[in-house]
Every structure is written in C-alpha cells, then in structure tokens.
BALOBA-1460 file (C-alpha; in Angstrom, 3 decimals):
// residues 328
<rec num="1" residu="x" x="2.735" y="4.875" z="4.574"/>
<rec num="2" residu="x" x="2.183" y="4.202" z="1.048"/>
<rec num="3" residu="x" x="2.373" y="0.807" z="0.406"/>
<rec num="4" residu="x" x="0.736" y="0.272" z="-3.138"/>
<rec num="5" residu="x" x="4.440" y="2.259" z="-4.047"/>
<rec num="6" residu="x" x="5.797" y="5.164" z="-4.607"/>
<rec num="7" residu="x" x="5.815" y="7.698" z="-7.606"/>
<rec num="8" residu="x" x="8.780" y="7.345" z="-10.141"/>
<rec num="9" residu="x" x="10.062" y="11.156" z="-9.465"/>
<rec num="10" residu="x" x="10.322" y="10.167" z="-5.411"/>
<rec num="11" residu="x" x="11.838" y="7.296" z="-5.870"/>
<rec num="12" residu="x" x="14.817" y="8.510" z="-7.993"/>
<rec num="13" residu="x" x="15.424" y="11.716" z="-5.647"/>
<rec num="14" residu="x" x="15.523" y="9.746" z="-2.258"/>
<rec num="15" residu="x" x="18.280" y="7.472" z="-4.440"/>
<rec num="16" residu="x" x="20.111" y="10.637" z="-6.300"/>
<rec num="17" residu="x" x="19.752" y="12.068" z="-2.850"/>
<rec num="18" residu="x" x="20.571" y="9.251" z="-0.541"/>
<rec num="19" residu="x" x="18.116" y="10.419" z="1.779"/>
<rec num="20" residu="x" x="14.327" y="10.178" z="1.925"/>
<rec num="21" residu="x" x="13.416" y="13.785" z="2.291"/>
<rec num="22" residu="x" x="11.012" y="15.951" z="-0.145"/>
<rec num="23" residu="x" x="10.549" y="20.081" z="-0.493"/>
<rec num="24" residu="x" x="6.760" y="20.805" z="1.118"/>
<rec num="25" residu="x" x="6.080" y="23.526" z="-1.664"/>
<rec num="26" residu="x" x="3.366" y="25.990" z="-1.020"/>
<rec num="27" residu="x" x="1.421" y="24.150" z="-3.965"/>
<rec num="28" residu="x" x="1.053" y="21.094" z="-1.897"/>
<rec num="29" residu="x" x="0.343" y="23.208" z="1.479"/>
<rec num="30" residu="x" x="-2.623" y="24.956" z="-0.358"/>
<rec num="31" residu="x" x="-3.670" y="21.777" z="-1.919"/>
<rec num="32" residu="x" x="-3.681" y="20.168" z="1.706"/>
<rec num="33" residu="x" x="-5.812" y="23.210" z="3.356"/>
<rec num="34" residu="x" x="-8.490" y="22.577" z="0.467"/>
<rec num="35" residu="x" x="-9.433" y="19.291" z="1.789"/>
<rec num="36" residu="x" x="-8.525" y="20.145" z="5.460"/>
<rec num="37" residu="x" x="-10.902" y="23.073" z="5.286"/>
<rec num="38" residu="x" x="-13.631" y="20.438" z="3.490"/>
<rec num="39" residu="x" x="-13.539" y="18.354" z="6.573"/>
<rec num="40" residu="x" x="-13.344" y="21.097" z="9.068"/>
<rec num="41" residu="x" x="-14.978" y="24.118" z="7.796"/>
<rec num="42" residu="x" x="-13.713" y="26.916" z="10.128"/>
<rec num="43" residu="x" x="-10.979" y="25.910" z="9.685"/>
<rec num="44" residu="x" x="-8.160" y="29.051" z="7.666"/>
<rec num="45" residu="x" x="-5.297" y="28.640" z="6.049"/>
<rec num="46" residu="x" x="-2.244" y="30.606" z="7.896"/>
<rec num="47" residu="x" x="-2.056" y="32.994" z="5.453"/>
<rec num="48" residu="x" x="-5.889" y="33.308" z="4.764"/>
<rec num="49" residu="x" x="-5.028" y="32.422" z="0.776"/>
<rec num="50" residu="x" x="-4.603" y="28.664" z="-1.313"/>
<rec num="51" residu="x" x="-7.041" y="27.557" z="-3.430"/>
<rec num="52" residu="x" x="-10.568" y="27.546" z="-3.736"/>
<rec num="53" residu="x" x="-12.269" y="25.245" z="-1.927"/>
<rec num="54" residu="x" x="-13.373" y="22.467" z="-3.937"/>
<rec num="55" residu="x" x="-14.177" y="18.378" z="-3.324"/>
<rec num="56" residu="x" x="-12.677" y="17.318" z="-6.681"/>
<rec num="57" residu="x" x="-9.240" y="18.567" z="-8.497"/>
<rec num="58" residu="x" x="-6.858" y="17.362" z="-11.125"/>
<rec num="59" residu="x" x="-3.575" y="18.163" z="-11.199"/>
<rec num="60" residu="x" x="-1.717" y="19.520" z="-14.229"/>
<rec num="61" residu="x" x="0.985" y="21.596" z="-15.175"/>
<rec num="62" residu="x" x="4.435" y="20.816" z="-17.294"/>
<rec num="63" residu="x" x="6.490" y="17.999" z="-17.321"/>
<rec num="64" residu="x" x="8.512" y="17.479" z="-14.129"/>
<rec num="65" residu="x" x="6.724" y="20.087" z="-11.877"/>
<rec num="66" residu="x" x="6.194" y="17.629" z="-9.306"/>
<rec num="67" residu="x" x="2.364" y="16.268" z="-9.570"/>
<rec num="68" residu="x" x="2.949" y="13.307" z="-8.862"/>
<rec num="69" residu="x" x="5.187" y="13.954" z="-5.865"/>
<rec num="70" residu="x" x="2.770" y="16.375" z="-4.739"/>
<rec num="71" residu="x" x="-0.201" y="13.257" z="-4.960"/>
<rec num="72" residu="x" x="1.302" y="10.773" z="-2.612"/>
<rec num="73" residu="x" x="2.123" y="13.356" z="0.043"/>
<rec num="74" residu="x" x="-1.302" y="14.357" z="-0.279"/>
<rec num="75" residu="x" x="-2.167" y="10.646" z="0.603"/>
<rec num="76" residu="x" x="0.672" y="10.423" z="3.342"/>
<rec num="77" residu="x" x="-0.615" y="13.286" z="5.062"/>
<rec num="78" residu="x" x="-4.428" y="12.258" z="5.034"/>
<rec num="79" residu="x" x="-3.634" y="8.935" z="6.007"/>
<rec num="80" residu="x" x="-1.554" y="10.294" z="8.811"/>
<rec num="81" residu="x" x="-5.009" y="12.366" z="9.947"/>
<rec num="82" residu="x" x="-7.168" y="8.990" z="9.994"/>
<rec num="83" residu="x" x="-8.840" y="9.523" z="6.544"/>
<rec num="84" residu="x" x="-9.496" y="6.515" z="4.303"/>
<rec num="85" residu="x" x="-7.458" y="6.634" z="1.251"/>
<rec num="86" residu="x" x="-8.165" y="4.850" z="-2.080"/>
<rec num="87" residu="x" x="-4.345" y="5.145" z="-3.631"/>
<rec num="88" residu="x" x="-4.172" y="4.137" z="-7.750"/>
<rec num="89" residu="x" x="-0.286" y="5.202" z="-7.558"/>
<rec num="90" residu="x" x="-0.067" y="3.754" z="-11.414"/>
<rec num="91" residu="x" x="-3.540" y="4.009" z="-13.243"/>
<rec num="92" residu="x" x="-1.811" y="3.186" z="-16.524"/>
<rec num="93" residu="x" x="-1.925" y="-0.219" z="-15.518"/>
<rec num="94" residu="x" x="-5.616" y="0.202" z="-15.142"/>
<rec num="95" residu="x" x="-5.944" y="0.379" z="-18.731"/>
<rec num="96" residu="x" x="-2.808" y="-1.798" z="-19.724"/>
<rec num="97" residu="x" x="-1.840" y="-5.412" z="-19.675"/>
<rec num="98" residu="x" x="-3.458" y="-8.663" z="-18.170"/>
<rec num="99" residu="x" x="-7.017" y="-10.240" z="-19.257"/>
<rec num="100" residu="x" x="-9.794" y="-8.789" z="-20.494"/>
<rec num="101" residu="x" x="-13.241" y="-9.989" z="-20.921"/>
<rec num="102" residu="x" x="-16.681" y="-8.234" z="-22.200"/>
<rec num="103" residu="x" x="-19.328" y="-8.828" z="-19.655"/>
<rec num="104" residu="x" x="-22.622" y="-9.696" z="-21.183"/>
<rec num="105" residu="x" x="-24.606" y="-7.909" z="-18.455"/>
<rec num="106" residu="x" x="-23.061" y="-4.510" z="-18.628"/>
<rec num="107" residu="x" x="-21.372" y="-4.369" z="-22.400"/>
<rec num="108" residu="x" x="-18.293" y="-2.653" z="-20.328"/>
<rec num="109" residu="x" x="-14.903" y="-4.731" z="-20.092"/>
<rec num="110" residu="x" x="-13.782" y="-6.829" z="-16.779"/>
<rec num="111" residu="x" x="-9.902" y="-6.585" z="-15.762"/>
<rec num="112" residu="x" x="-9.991" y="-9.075" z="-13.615"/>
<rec num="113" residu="x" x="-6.230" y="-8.741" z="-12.507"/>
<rec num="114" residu="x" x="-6.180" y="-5.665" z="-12.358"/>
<rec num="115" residu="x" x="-9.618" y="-5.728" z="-9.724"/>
<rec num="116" residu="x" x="-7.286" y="-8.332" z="-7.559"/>
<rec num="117" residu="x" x="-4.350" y="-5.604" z="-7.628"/>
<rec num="118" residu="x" x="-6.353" y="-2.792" z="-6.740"/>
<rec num="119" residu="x" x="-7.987" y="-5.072" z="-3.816"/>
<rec num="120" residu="x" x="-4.389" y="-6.005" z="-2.129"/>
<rec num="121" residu="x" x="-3.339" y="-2.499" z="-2.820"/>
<rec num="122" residu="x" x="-6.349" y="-0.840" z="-0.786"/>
<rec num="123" residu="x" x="-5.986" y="-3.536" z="2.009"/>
<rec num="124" residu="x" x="-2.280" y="-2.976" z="2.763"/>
<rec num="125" residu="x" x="-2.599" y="-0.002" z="4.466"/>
<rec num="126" residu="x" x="-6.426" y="-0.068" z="5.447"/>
<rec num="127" residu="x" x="-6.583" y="-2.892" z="6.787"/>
<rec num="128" residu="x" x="-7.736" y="-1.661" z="10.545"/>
<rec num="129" residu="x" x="-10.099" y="0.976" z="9.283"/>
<rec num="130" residu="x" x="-12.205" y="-1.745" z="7.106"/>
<rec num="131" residu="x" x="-12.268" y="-3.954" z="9.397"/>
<rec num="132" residu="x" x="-14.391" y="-1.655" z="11.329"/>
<rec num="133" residu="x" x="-16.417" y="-0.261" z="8.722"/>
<rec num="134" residu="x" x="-20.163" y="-2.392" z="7.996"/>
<rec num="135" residu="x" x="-21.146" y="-2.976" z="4.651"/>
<rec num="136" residu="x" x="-24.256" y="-1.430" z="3.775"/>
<rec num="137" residu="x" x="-25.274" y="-2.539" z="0.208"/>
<rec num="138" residu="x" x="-25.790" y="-6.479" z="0.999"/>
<rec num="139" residu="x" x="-26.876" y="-7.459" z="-2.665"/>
<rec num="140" residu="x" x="-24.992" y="-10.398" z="-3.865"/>
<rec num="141" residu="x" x="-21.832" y="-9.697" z="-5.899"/>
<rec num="142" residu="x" x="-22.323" y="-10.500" z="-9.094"/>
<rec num="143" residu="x" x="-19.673" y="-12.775" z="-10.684"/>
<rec num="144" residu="x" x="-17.667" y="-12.404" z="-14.369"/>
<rec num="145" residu="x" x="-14.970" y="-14.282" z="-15.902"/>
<rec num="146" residu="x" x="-11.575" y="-15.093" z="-13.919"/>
<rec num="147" residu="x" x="-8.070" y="-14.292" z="-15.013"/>
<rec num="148" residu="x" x="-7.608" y="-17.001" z="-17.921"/>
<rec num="149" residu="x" x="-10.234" y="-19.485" z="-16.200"/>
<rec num="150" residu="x" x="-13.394" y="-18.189" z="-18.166"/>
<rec num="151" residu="x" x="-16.740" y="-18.360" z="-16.210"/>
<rec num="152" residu="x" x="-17.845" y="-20.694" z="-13.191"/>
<rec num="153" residu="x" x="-21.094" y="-23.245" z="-14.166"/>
<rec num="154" residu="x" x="-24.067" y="-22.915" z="-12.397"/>
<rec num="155" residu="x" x="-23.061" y="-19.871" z="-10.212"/>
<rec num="156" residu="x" x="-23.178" y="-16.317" z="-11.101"/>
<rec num="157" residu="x" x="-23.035" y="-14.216" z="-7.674"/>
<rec num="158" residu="x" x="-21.742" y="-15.146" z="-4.289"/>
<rec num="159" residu="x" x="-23.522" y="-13.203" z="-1.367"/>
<rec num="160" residu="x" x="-22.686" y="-10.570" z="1.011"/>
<rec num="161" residu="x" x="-23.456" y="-11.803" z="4.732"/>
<rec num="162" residu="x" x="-25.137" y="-8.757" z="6.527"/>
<rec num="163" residu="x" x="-22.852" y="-9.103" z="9.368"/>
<rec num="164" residu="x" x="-19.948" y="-8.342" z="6.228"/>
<rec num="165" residu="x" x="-17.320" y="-5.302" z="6.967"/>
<rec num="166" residu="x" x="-15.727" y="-3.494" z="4.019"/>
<rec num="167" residu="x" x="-13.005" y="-5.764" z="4.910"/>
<rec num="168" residu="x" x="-14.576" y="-8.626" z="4.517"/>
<rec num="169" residu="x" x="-16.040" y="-7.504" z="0.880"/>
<rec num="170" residu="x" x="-12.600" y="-6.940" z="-0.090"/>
<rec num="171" residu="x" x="-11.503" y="-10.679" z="0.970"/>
<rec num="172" residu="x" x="-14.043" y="-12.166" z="-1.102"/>
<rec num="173" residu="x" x="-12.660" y="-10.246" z="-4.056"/>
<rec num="174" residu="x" x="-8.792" y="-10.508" z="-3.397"/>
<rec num="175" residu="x" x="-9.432" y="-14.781" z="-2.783"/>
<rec num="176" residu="x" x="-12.013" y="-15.597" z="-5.528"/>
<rec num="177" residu="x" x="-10.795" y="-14.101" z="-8.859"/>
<rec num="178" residu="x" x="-14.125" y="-14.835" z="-10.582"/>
<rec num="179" residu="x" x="-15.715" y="-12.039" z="-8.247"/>
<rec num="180" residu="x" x="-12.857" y="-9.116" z="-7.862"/>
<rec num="181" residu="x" x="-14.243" y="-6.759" z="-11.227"/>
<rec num="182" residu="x" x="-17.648" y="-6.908" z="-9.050"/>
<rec num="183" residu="x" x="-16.011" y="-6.757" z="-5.695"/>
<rec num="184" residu="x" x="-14.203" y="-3.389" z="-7.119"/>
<rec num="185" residu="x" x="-17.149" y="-1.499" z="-8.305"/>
<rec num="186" residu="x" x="-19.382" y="-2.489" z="-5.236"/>
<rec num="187" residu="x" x="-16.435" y="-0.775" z="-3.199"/>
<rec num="188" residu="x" x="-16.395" y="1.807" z="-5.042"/>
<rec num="189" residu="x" x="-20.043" y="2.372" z="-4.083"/>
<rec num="190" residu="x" x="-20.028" y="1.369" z="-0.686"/>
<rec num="191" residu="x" x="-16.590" y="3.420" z="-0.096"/>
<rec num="192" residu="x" x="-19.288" y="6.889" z="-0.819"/>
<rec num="193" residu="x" x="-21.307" y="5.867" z="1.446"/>
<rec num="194" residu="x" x="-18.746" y="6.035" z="4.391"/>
<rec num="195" residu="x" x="-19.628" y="9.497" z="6.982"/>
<rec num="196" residu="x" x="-18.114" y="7.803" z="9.809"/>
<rec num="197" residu="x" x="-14.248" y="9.193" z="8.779"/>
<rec num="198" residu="x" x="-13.145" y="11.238" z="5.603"/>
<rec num="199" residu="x" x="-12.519" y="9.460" z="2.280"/>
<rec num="200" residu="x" x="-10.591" y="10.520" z="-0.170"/>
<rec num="201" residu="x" x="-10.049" y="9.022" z="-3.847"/>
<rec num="202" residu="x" x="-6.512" y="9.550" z="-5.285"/>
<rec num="203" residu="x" x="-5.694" y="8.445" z="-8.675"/>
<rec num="204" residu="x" x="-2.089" y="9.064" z="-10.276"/>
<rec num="205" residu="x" x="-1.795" y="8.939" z="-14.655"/>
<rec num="206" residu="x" x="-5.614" y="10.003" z="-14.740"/>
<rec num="207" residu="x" x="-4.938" y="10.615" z="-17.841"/>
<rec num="208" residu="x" x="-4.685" y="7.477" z="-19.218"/>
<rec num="209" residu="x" x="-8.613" y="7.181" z="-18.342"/>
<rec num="210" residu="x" x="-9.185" y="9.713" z="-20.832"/>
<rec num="211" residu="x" x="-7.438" y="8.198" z="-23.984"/>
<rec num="212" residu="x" x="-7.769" y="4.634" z="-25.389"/>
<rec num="213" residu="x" x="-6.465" y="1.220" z="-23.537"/>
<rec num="214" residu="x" x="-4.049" y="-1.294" z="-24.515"/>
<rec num="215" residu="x" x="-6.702" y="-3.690" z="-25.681"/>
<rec num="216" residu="x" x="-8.568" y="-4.316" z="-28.941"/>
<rec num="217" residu="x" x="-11.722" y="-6.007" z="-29.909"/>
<rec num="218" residu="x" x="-12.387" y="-7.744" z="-33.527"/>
<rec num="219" residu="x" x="-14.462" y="-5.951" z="-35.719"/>
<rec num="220" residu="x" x="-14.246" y="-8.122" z="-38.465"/>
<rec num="221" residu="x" x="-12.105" y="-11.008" z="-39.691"/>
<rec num="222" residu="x" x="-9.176" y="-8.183" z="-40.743"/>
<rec num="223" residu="x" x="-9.127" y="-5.468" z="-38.398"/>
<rec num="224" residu="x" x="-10.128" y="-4.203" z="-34.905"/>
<rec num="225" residu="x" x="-11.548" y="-1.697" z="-32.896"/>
<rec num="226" residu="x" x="-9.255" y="-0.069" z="-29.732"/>
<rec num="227" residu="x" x="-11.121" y="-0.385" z="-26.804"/>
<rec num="228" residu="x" x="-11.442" y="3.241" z="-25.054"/>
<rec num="229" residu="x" x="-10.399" y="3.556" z="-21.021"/>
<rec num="230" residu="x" x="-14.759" y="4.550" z="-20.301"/>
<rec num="231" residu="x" x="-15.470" y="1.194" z="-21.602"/>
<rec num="232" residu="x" x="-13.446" y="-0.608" z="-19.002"/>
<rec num="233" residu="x" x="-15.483" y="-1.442" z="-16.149"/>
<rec num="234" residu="x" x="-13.102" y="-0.360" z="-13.036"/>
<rec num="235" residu="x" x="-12.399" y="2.914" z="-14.986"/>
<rec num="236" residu="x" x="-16.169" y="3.335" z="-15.720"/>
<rec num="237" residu="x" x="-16.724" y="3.453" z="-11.884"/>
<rec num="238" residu="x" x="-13.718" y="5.380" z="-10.568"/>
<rec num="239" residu="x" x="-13.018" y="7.932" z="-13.366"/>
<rec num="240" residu="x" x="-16.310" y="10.182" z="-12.974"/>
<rec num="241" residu="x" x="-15.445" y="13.190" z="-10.441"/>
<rec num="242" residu="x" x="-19.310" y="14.108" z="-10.843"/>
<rec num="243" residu="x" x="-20.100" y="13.159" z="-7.128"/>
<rec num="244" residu="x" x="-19.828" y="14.568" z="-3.389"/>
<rec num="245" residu="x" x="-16.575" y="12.453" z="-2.539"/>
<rec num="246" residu="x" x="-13.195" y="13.953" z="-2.104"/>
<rec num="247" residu="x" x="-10.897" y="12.900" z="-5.410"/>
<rec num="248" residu="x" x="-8.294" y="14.147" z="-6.498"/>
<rec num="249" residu="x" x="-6.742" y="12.664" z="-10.198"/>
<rec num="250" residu="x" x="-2.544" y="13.926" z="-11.442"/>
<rec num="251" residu="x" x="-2.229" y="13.927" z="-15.085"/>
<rec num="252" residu="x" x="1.549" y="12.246" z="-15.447"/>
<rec num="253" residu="x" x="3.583" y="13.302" z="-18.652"/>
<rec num="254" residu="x" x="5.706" y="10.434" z="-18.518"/>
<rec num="255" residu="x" x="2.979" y="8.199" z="-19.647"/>
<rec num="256" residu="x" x="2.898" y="10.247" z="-22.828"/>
<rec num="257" residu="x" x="-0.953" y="9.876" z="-23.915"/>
<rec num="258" residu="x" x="-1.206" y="13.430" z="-26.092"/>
<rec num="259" residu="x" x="-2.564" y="16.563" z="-24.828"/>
<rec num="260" residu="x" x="-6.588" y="16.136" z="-23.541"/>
<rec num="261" residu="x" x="-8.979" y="18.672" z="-24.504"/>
<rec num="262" residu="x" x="-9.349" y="21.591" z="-21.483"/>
<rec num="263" residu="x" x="-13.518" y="20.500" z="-20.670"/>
<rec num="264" residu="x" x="-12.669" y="16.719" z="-19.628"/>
<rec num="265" residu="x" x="-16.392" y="14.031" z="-19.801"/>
<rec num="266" residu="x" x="-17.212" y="13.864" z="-16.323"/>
<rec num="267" residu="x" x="-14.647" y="16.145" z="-14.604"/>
<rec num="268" residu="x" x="-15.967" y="19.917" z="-12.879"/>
<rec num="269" residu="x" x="-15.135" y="22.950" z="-15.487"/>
<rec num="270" residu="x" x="-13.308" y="24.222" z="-12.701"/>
<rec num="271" residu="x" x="-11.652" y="20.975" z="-11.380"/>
<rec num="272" residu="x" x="-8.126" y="21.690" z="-12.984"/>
<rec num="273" residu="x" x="-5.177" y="23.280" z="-10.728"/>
<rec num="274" residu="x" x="-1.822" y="23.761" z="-12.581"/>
<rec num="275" residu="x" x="1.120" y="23.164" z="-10.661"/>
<rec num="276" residu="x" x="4.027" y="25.776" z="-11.409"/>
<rec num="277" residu="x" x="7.632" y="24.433" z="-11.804"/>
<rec num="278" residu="x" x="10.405" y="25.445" z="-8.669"/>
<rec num="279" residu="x" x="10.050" y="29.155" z="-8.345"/>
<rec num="280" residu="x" x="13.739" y="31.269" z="-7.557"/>
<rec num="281" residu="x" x="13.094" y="30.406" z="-3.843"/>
<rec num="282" residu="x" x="12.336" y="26.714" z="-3.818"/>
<rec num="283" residu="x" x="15.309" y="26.278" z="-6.062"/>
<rec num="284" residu="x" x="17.336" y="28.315" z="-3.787"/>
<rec num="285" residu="x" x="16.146" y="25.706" z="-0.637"/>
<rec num="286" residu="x" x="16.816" y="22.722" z="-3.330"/>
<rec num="287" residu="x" x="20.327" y="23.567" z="-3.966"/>
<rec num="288" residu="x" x="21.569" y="24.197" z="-0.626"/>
<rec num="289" residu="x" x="20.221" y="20.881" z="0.794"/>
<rec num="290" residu="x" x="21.865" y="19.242" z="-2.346"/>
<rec num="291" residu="x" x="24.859" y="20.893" z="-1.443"/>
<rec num="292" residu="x" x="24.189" y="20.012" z="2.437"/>
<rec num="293" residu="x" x="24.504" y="16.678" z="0.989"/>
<rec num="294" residu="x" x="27.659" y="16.933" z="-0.823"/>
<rec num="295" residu="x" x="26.048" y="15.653" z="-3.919"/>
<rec num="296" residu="x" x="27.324" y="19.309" z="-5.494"/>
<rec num="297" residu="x" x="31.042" y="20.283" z="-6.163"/>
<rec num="298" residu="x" x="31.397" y="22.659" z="-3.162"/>
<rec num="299" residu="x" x="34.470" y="24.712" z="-4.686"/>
<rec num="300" residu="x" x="32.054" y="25.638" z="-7.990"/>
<rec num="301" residu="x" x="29.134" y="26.322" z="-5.645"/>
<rec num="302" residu="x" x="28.133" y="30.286" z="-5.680"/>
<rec num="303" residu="x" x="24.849" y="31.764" z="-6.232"/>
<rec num="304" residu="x" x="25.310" y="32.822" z="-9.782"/>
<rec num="305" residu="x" x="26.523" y="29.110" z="-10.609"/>
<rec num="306" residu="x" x="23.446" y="27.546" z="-9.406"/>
<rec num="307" residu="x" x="20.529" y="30.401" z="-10.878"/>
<rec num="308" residu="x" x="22.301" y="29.587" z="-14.201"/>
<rec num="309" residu="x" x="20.990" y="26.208" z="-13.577"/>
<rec num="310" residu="x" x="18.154" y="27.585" z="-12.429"/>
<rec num="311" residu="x" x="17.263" y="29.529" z="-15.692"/>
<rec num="312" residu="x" x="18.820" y="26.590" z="-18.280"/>
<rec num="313" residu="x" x="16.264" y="24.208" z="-16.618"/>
<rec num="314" residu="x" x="13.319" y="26.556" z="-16.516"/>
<rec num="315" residu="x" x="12.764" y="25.275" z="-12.737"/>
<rec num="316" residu="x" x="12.941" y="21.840" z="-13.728"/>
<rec num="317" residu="x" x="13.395" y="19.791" z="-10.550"/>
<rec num="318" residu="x" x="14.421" y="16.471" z="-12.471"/>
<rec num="319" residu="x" x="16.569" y="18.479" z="-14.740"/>
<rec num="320" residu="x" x="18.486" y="20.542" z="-12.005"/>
<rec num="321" residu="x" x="19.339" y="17.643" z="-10.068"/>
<rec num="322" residu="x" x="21.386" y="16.174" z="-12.901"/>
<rec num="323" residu="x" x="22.391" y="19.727" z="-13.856"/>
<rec num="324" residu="x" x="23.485" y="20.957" z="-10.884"/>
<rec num="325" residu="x" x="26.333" y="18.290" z="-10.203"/>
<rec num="326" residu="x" x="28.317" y="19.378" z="-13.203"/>
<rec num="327" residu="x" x="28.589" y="22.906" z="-12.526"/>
<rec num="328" residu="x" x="32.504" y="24.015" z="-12.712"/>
C-alpha cells in the first residue's frame, strides 16, 4: 500500500515488534474525519468532535509523538477509499543529494534525479488510476538539463499528444531524464485539476522545505552562497499549501533542521495541528500488546512497573519500547 516506503518509526516497531501492527490513536481518527468530511460533507464524526475542518494541515508536535506514523496511515487509508495520493515519504531528499542545475528560463534550480524518483514513486501505486485520467494542459513540456548529461542540441520541449493520460505524462518524464523537472511541475498542475476522484498531497520532513538545501552556488572565486529549499524548482511547486487541494505536510525531528518560526511563507495561519505524545490510555493498550507479544519480562509486568515507564518517558513511544523490556 505504500510503495515509495515506509516511515523510519514504522519500520523499527513492526521489527522490535515482530509483527506489522500500529495503535489507531484518536489523533489520526480525527485527522482522517477532516478529510472524510471534506469529501463528503454530511458526513459526522462518531463522537460529533476532531478537528476543524480544514483542506490543508501540518503536523507538529515533539519528537517521537508519532507524525510520521500518523502520515502514511493517512495515505493507506485514502488510498484504500480510491483517492489519488501524491506520497513524498522522505522530502529531505528533495532538497539533498544528486545534480543540480539553474534553469535559465525560471532562475529556480532543476533536480533532475530527484524529478525521476518522485515520477517512479507516484506510478507504483497509481498506476490504474492515471491511466484513466486525460491530461488537460497539452502545452509542450519544456526540457532542462539531464542528470550529468547537460542539455540536448536543437530541442528544448517534447510535446504532449492530446490523446495523453496522466500516465502517459509521467512516462515521458520517468524515460527521458532531460524532461522529468518539467514533467514534475506540469503534474503538479494537472494533478489540481483532477474532480473526477479526491486528491490528496502528502509530504513527510516538510520541514526541510523551509530551511536551506544541501547545495551551494559560487558567489565569487572564494566563497558561496547556500541555495534555499524555495529556490528549488520541485519544492517551488509542491511546498505552497495556498490552494484548494487537500495537503497535508509532517514536520520530522529526526531530520534536525532547527525550530521554524510559528507563521510559515505560504502555509494557512491556522494550518498547524500538534500531535500529543501516548496519553495514560494509549500507553496502557501499548504495553499490554507488547506484553501479548512476549517482548516484556512477564514476571516484572504490573501496572505500577509499566506507568513508571510511562512517566520516565513522558509518553515517548520510541523511548518506552526500549524502556519497557528492562523493567525488573
């Protein structure tokens, strides 16, 4: 269900765990009525609460609190109701590592392998729905510079047949290098214009476009200038949550880019939604499964053994599940 990979936090519980099952907290439930009550109105909540009801949101909240998790089973369960989902499990990489080329057209910077990765990533799990999706922007794609091939002569777009599917727009991306940065964005425009079935962006280490990239340009024959993640041109076109589509971005801690002011450029005042740590209860269901599991000392096991835990951790999932297995 999530083939572009899975968060760092899920992968090391279903291995601590030896099992690949996850808590459904109430922050994820509430997140997952938001958008279900987007694309069906009348739709309530069971309990007639969650949060308000709102097209964009980024998720924040401490280290460890599970924002990450909480993102890709946002994306399982849309996917699962027939939605279109753009997944960037690891938008660091957005902003890290490969080529990188100034485009003389748009003064923003082409990441050409990065464009090609996105492209297979969006296609592995899509595949069906683009293939019945029509294109409707049919302007050629403009081309930039390849990964470590510079430009092609005489050639600077290659068109978009009318008859073209989102699918096939990918294709032309994923198999000619020179055109994937301009494949990218013109998805990203064409993927907005999409009423025939709910689409929802989801973008994991948003952060990271918020802060500077990896790269560096010359500034003069002794020193350079850091390149800033707005400047790229994929983040350029996916960062902005100033729009109608669904989006959701999770800030990740791990990636350890500083703390961003409150009022992010292009993000709703009200977009933010901090995610709490394990309250007394969800530890209380986390335990017992561990224990269900035998991955706990059953003789030290007792309810006072276990809140101790609790309370050293400060309901820190990734904490209590190395914790918890040395209780005596």
């Amino acid at each position: 269900m999530l083939p572009e990979g899975l968060p760092m936090g899920m992968v090391k519980e279903f291995e601590e765990s030896m099992r690949s099952a996850l808590l459904v907290r109430q922050s994820f439930l509430d997140l997952r009525d938001n958008f279900r009550r987007i694309v069906d109105p009348p739709l309530l909540s069971s309990d007639g609460k969650g949060l308000k009801v709102r097209k964009q949101i980024v998720l924040d909240g401490p280290a460890n609190c599970g924002k990450s998790i909480t993102l890709a089973m946002l994306v399982h369960w849309a996917r699962e109701e027939g939605w279109l989902v753009f997944y960037v499990p690891r938008g660091r990489e957005w902003t890290h590592g490969g080529y990188f080329y100034k485009n003389p057209i748009t003064g923003l910077w082409d990441t050409p392998i990065q464009a090609e990765n996105a492209l297979k990533d969006f296609v592995k799990y899509n595949e069906s729905l683009l293939k019945q999706l029509p294109c409707h922007i049919f302007d050629p794609v403009p081309l930039g510079e390849g990964a470590g091939i510079g430009l092609l002569k005489g050639v600077d777009s290659v068109p978009v047949p009318e008859s073209s599917t989102l699918y096939d727009l990918v294709q032309i991306g994923i198999k000619q290098t020179h055109a994937a940065v301009g494949v990218v964005l013109r998805l990203r425009k064409e993927l907005s214009l999409v009423k025939d079935i709910p689409v929802l962006f989801a973008i994991d280490q948003y952060n990271n476009w918020f802060t500077f990239s990896e790269y560096e340009e010359p500034a003069t024959m002794r020193s350079c200038r850091p390149v800033h993640a707005r400047e790229l041109a994929m983040v350029n076109a996916f960062r902005s949550m100033m729009h109608n589509s669904m989006m959701v971005g999770a800030f990740s801690h791990s990636t350890a880019v500083g703390k961003l002011r409150k009022d992010l450029p292009d993000v709703p005042l009200d977009a933010r939604v901090n995610l709490p740590r394990y309250g007394l209860d969800e530890a209380a269901a986390v335990c017992h499964y561990y224990l269900r599991q035998r991955l706990l000392p059953q003789e030290a096991f007792s309810e006072e053994s276990w809140k101790k835990i609790y309370y050293l951790s400060n309901g820190n999932g990734a904490e209590m599940r190395v914790l918890l297995p040395l209780m005596q």
